[in-house]
C-alpha positions as a Markdown table, in Angstrom:
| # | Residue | x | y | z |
|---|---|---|---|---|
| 1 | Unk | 4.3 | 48.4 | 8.9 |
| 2 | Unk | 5.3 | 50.2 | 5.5 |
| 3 | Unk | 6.1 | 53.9 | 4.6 |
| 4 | Unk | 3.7 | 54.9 | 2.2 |
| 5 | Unk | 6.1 | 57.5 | 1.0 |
| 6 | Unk | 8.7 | 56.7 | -2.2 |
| 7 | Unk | 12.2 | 56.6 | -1.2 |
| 8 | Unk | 14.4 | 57.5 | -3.8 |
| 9 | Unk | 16.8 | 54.7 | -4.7 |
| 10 | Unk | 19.1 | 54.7 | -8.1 |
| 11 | Unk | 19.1 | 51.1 | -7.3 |
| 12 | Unk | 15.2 | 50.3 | -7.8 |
| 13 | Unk | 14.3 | 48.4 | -10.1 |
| 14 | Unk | 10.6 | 48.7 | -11.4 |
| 15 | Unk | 8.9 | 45.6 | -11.4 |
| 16 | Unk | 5.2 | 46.8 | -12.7 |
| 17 | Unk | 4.2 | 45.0 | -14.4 |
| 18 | Unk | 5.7 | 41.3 | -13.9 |
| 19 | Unk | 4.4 | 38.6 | -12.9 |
| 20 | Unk | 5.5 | 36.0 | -10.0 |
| 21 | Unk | 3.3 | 32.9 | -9.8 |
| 22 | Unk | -0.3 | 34.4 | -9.3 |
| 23 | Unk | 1.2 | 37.9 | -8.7 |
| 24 | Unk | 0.7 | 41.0 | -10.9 |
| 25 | Unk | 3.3 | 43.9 | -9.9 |
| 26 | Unk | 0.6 | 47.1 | -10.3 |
| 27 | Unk | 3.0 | 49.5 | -8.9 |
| 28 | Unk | 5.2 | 50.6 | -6.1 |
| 29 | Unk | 3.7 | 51.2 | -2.7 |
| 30 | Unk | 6.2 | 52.7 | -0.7 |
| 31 | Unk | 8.9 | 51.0 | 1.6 |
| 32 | Unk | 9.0 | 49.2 | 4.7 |
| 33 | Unk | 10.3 | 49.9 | 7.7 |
| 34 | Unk | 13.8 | 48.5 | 6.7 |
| 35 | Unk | 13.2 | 50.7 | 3.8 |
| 36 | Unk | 12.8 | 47.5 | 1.6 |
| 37 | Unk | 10.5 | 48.2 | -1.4 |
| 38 | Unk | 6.9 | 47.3 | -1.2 |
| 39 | Unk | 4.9 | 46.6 | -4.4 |
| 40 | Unk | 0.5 | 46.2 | -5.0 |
| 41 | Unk | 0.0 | 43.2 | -6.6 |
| 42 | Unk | -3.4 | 41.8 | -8.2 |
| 43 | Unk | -3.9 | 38.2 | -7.1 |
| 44 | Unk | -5.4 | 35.9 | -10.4 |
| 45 | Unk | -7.9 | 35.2 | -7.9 |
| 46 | Unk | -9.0 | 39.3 | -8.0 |
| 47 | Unk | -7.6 | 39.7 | -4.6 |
| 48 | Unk | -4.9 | 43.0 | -4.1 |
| 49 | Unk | -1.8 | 42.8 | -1.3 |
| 50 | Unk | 1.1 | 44.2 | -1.0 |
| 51 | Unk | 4.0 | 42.2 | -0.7 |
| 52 | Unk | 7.5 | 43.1 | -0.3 |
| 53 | Unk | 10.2 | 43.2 | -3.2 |
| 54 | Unk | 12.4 | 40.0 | -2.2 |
| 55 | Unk | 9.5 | 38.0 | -1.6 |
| 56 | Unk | 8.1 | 38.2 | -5.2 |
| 57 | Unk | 11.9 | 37.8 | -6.6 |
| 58 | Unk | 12.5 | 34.5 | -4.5 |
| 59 | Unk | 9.7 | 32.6 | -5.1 |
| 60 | Unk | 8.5 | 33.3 | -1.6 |
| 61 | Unk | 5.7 | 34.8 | -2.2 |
| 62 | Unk | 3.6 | 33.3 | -5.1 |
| 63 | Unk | -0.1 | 34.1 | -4.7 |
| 64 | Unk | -2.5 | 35.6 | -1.9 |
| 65 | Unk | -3.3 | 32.2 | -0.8 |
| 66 | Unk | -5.4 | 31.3 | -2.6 |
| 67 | Unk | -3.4 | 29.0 | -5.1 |
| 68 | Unk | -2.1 | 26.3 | -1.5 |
| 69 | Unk | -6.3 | 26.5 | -0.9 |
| 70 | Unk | -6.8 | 24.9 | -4.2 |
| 71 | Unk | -3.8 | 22.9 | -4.4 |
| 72 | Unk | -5.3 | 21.5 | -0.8 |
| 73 | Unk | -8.6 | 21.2 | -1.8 |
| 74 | Unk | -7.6 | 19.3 | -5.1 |
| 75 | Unk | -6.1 | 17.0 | -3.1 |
| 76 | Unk | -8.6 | 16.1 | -0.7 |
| 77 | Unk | -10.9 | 15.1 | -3.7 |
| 78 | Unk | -8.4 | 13.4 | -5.6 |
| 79 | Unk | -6.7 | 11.8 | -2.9 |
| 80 | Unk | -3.7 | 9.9 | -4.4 |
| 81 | Unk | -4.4 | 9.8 | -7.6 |
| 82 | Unk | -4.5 | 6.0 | -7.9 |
| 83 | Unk | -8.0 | 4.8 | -7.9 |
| 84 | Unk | -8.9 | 2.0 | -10.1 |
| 85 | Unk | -5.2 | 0.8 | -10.1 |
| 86 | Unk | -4.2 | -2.9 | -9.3 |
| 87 | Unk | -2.8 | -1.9 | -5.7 |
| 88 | Unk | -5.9 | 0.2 | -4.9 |
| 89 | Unk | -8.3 | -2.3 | -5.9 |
| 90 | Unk | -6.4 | -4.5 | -3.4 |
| 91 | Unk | -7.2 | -2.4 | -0.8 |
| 92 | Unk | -10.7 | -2.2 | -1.2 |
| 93 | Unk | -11.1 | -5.8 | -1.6 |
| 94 | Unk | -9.2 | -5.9 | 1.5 |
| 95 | Unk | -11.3 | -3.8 | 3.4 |
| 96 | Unk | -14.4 | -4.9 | 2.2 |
| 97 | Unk | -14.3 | -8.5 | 3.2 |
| 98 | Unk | -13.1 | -7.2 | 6.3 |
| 99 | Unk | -16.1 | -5.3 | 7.1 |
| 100 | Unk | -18.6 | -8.0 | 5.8 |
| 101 | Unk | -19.9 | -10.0 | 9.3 |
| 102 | Unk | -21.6 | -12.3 | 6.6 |
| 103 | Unk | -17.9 | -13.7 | 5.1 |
| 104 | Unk | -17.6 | -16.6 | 7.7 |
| 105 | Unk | -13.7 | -16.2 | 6.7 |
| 106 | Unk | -13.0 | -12.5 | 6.9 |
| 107 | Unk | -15.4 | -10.5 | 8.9 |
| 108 | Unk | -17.2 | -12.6 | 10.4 |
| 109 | Unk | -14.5 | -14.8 | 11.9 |
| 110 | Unk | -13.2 | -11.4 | 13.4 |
| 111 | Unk | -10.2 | -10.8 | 10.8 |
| 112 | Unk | -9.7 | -6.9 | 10.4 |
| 113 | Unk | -7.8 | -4.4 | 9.2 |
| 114 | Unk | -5.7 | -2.3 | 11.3 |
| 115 | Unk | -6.0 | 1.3 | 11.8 |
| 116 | Unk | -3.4 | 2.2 | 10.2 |
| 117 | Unk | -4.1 | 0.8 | 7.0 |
| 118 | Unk | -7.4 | 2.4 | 6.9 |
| 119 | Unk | -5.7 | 5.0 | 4.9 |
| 120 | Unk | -4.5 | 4.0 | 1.4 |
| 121 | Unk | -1.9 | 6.0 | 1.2 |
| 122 | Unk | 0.3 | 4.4 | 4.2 |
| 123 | Unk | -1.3 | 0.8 | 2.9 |
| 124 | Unk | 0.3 | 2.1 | -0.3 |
| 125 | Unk | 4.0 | 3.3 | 1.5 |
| 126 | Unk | 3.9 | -0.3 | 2.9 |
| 127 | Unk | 3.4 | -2.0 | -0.1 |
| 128 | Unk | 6.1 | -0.1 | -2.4 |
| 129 | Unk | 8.7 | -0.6 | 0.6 |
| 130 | Unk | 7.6 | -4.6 | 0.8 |
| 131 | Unk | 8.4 | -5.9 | -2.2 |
| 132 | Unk | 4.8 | -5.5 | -4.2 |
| 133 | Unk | 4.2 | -6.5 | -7.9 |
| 134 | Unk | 1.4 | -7.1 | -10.0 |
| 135 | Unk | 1.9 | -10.6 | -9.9 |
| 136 | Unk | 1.7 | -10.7 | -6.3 |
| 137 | Unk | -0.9 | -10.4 | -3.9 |
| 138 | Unk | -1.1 | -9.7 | -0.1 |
| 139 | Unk | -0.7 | -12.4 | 2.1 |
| 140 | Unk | -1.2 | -13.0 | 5.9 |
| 141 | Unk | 1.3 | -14.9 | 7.5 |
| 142 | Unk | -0.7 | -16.0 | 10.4 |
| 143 | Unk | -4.4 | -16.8 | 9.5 |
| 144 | Unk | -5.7 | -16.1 | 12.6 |
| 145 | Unk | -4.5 | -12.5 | 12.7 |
| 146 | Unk | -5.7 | -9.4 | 11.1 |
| 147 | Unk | -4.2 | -6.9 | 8.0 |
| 148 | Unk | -1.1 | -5.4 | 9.5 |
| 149 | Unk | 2.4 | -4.7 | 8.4 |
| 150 | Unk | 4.3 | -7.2 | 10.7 |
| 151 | Unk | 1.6 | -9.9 | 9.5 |
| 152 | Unk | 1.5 | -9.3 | 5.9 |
| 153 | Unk | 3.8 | -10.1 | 2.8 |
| 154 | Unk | 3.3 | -10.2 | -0.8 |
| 155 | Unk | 3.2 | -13.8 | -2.3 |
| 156 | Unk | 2.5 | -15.6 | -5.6 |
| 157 | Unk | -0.3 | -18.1 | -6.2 |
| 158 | Unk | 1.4 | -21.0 | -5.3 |
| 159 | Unk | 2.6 | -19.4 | -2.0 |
| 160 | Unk | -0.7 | -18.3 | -0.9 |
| 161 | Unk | -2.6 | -21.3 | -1.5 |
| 162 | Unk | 0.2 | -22.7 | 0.8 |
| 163 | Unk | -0.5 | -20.8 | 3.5 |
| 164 | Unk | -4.3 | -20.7 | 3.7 |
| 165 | Unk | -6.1 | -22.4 | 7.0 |
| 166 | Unk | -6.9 | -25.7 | 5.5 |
| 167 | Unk | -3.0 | -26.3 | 4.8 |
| 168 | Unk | -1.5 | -28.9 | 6.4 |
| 169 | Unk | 2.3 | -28.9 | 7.5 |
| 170 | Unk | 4.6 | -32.3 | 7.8 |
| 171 | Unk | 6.6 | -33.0 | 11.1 |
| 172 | Unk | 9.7 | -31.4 | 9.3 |
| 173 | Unk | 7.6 | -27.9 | 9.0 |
| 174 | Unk | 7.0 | -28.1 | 5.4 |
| 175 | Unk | 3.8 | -27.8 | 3.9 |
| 176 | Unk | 2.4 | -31.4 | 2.2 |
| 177 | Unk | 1.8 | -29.0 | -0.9 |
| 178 | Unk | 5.5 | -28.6 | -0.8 |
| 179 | Unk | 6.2 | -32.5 | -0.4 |
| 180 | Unk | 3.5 | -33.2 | -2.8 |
| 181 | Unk | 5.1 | -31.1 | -5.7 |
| 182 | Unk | 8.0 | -33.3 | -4.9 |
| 183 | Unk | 6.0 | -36.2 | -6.0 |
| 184 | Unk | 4.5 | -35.3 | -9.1 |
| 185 | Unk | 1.2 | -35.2 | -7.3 |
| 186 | Unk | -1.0 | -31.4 | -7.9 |
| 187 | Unk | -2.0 | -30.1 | -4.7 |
| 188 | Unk | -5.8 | -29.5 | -6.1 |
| 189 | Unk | -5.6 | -33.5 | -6.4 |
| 190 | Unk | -4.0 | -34.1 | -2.8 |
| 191 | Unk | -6.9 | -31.7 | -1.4 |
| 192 | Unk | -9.5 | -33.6 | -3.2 |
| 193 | Unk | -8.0 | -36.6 | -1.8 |
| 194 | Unk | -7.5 | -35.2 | 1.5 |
| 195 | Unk | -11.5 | -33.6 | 1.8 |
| 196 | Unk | -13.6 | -36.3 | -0.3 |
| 197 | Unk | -11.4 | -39.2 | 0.0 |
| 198 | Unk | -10.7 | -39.1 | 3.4 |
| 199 | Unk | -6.8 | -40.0 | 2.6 |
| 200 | Unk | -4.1 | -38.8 | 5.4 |
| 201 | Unk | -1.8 | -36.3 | 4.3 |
| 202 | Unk | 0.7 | -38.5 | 4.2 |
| 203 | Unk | -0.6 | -40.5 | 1.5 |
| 204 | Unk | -2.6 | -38.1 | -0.3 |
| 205 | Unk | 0.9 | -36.1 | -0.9 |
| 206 | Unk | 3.2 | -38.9 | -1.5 |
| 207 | Unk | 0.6 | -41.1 | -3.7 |
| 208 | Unk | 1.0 | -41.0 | -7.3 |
| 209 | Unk | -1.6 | -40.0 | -9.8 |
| 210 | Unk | -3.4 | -43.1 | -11.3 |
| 211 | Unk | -2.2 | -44.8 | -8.0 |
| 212 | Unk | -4.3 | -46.3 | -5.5 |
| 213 | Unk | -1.8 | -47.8 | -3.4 |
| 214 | Unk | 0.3 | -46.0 | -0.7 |
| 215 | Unk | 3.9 | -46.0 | -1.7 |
| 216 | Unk | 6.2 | -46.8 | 0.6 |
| 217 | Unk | 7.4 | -44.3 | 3.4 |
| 218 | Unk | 11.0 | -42.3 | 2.7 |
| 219 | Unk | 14.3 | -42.4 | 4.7 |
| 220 | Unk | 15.4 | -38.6 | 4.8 |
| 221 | Unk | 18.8 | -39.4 | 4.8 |
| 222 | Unk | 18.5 | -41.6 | 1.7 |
| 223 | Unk | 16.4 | -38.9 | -0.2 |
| 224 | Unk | 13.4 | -41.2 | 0.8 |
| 225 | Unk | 10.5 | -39.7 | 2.8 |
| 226 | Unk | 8.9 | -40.8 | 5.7 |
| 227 | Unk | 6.8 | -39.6 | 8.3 |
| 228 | Unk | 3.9 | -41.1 | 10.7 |
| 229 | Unk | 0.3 | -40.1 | 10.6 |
| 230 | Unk | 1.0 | -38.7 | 14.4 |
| 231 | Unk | 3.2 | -36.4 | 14.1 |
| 232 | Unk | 1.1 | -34.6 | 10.8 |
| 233 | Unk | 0.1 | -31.1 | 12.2 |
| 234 | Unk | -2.6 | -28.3 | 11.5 |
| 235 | Unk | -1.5 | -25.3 | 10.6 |
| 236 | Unk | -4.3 | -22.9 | 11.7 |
């Protein structure tokens, strides 16, 4: 409620004219009923309101409206502004194998993404506050579980191929690709070993390249290695 009549105040100070945000003072329109002053403003958009004097001087009154209806409306379309990045194409990828019943090793063996990931923007939050970097990429620490924070991490190349579902670990927990670095033997040739060769871990990991005999087993506490075929386990 506003008293259309003009109180006289030494103190006023005419503001047609000016201009706060999207505002256009037009002229005085009276008082309130604290006998603030009240001022007709023309909105960029075309729209007209009055608005009181303190408002427009701070800042808390900017526009009819309309400006926080675009600014919302941009945003919806835009979204975060990161499509076609690195960490955005990650996502996709992520979600898409997820949703494909026809990958035998994503959708279709039932891996998924959980809800809460289904938006970029906390996938995004996630990955800042985990460590991420473009030489990285995501990682599931158990293979039989979905896309979620607690079962995600960002790992090189080497790490991930560690951990994928064909990879074996030693008694000791560490992965043969580990204990086959330590021999000088590349893990694409103890795979190979392992899946056309029919070799045991063991040997394929601990066999040199050029070498078709099996070395001999290692003491641990001599720096030597050894382990028996049954106690090799899957990881899965």
């Amino acid at each position: 409620m506003y008293n259309s009549g003009m109180a006289k105040n030494p103190r006023l100070i005419d503001m047609s004219g000016q201009r706060f945000g999207r505002w256009l003072v037009l002229k005085q329109a009276g008082n309130n009923t604290r006998g603030g002053a009240l001022w007709l403003c023309l909105c960029d958009c075309g729209s007209e309101k009055v608005v009181v004097g303190p408002d427009l001087r701070f800042g808390k009154s900017l526009s009819c409206g309309c400006a926080s209806s675009r600014t919302t409306f941009r945003a919806r379309i835009t979204t975060h502004g990161m499509t076609g990045s690195r960490l955005h194409i990650c996502w996709k990828n992520m979600l898409a194998r997820c949703r494909d019943k026809t990958n035998n090793v994503y959708g279709g063996k039932g891996i998924s993404v959980c809800n809460e990931w289904l938006k970029f923007a906390n996938f995004h939050e996630w990955a800042m506050r985990s460590g991420y970097a473009d030489n990285l990429t995501i990682d599931r620490i158990d293979n039989d579980l979905g896309y979620s924070p607690t079962n995600c991490k960002w790992s090189n190349r080497t790490e991930q191929a560690r951990n994928r579902t064909i990879v074996r670990l030693a008694g000791d927990g560490r992965s043969w690709a580990e204990i086959a670095e330590a021999h000088g033997v590349p893990v694409t040739i103890m795979n190979n070993r392992i899946a056309a060769g029919g070799w045991s871990p063991e040997r394929a990991a601990t066999t040199p390249v050029g070498s078709k005999r099996q070395p001999m087993p290692r003491d641990a506490g001599s720096g030597r290695f050894i382990l028996k075929s049954d106690s090799d386990r899957w990881r899965r």
